[in-house]
Structures are given as C-alpha cells and as structure tokens.
N, C-alpha and C positions, 0 to 999 in steps of 0.2 A: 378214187374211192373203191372199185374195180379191186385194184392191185392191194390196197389196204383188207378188204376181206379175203380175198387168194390168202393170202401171205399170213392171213392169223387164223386159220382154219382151227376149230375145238375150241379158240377161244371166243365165247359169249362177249366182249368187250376191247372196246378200242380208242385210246384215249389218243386225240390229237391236241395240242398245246399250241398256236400259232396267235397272229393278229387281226383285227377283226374286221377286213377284206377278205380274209382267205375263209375266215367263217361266213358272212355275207355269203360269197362264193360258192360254197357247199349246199347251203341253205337253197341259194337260187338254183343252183344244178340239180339238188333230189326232189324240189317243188315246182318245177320245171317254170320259174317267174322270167316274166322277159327283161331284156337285158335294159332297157330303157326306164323301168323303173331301180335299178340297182342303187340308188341314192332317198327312193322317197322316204324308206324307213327311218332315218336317222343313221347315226355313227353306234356300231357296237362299243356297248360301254369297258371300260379296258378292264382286266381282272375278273372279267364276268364269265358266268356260265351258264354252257348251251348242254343240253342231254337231247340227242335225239334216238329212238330207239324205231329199225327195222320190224318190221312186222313180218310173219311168216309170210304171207301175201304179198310180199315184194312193197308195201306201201310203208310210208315214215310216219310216225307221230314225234312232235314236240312232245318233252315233259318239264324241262324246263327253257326259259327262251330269256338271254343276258340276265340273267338273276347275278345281284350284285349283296356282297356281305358288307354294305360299307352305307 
C-alpha cells in the first residue's frame, strides 16, 4: 500500500481490481485486525465494492464496504 501511494503521487485515486483475500488483506492491514479472526466476517462477495478513503490524519474511513449491484 506504501509503494502504491509513492508511485501515484498528485493523483487523489487509486483503483485496485483483485480478489476478495487480497481485499480482506488490506482491510485487515490499514485496521490493524488480528490475524485470528481473518475468516469471521464472511467471504467477500464477488463483483463487489469496497471505497476506502485516507484521511489527512493518516486514519481510513469505509464509505462503501462489498456493496453489490446484483
């Protein structure tokens, strides 16, 4: 995530496209969740979307969290 802001410096927006382990993954890295519960949520639903937006304050908000069109 590090290397992903480096790398897109001036731009406001960073879209990543993956599966929804590596989402989990993210999720549990910027909300610092322990690794022991990495399953209790449920399965990210597939096609879905996640927005999480940085805050000047170095902190994350959800705005949206597996929102599905279907």
């Amino acid at each position: 995530l590090s290397d992903l802001e480096v790398n897109n410096k001036g731009s406001d927006n960073i879209l990543i496209v993956t599966h929804g382990v590596v989402i989990r993954t993210i999720l549990y890295c910027i909300f610092n969740r322990n690794i022991e519960d990495f399953w209790i949520d449920g399965e990210v639903p597939s096609s879905s979307l996640t927005i999480i937006n940085r805050l000047d304050s170095g902190m994350h908000k959800i705005n949206e969290l597996f929102t599905t069109c279907y």
